[in-house]
C-alpha positions as a LaTeX table, in Angstrom:
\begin{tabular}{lrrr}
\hline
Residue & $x$ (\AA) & $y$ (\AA) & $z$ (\AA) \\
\hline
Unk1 & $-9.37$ & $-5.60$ & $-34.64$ \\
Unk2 & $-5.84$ & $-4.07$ & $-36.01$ \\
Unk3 & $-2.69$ & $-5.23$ & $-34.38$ \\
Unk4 & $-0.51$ & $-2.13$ & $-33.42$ \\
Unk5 & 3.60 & $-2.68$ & $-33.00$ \\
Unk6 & 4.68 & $-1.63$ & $-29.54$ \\
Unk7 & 8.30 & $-0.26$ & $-29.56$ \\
Unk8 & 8.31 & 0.03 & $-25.77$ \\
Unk9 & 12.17 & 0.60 & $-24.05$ \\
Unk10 & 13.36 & $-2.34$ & $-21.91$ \\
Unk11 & 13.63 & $-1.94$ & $-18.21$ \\
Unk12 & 11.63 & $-0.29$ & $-15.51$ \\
Unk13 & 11.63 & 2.72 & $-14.96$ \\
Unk14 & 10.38 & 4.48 & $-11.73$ \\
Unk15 & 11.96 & 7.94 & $-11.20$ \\
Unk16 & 9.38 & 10.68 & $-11.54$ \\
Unk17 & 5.71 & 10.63 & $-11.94$ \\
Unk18 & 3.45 & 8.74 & $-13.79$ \\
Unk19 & 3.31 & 11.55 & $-16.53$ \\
Unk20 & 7.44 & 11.70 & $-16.74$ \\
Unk21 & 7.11 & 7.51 & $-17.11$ \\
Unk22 & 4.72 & 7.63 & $-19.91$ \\
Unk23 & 5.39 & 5.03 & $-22.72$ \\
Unk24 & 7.32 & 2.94 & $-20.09$ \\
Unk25 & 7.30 & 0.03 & $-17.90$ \\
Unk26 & 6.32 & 1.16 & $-14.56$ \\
Unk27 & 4.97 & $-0.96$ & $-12.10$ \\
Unk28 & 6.60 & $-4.33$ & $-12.18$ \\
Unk29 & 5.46 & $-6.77$ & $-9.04$ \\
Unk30 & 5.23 & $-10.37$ & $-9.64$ \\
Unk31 & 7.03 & $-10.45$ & $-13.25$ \\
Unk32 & 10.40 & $-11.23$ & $-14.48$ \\
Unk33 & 12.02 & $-10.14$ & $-17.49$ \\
Unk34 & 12.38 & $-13.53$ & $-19.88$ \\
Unk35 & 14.94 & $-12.45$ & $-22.66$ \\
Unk36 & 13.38 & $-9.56$ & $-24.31$ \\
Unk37 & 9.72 & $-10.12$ & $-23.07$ \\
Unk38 & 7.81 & $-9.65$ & $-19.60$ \\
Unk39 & 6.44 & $-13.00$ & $-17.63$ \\
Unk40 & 4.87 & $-13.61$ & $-14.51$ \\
Unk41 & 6.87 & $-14.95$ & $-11.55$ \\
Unk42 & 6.23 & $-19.17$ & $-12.01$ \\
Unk43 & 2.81 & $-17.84$ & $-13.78$ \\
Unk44 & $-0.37$ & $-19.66$ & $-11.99$ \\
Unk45 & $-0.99$ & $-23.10$ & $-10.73$ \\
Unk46 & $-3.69$ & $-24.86$ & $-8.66$ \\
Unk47 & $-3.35$ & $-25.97$ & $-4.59$ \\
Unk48 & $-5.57$ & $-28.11$ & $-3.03$ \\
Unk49 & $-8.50$ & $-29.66$ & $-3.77$ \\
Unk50 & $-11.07$ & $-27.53$ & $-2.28$ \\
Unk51 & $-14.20$ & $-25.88$ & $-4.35$ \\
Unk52 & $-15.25$ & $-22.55$ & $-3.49$ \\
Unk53 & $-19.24$ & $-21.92$ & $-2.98$ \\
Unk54 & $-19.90$ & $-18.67$ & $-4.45$ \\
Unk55 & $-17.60$ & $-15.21$ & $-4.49$ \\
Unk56 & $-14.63$ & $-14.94$ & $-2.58$ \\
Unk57 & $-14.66$ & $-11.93$ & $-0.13$ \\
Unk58 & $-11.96$ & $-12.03$ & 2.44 \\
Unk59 & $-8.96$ & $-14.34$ & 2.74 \\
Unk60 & $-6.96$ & $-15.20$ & 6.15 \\
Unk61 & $-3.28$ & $-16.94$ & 5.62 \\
Unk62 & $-1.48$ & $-18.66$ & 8.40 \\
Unk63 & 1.50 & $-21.11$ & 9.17 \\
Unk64 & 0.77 & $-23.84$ & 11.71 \\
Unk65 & 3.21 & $-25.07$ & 14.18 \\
Unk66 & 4.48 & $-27.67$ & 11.82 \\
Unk67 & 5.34 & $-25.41$ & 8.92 \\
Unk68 & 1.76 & $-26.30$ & 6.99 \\
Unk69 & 1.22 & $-23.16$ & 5.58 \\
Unk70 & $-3.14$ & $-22.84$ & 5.38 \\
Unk71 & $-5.72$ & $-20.30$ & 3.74 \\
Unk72 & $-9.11$ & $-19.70$ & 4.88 \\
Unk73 & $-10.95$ & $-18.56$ & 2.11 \\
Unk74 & $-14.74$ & $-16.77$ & 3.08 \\
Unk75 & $-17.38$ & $-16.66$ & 0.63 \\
Unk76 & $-20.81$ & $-15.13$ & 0.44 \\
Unk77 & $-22.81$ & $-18.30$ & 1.06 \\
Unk78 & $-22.74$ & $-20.65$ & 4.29 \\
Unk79 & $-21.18$ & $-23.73$ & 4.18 \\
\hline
\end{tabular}
């Protein structure tokens, strides 16, 4: 597969449509600009210990009284 060279402008830009925005950076949640390139915010890292049994479908955060913060993470198989 050929490599093409992007020459994309720096910056967001989110005035106007999607059509006006072509070519551009748009939508920019959970990245940071590092120098000339785009990042994500502290990229990806593991918590916990836990092992998941099977695919994730629905996720419930909360903060107990002690300031543990805790997810609940429900799967498609029991237990």
């Amino acid at each position: 597969m050929a490599r093409l060279a992007l020459s994309l402008p720096p910056g967001i830009y989110g005035n106007g449509t999607r059509f006006q925005s072509k070519g551009r950076y748009r939508d920019a949640w959970g990245v940071r600009w590092y120098g000339n390139a785009i990042g994500p915010v502290n990229g990806w890292r593991r918590k916990g210990t836990g092992v998941l049994t099977g695919a994730p479908r629905a996720a419930l955060a909360w903060k107990a009284n002690d300031t543990k913060t805790w997810l609940g993470i429900g799967t498609h198989r029991r237990g």
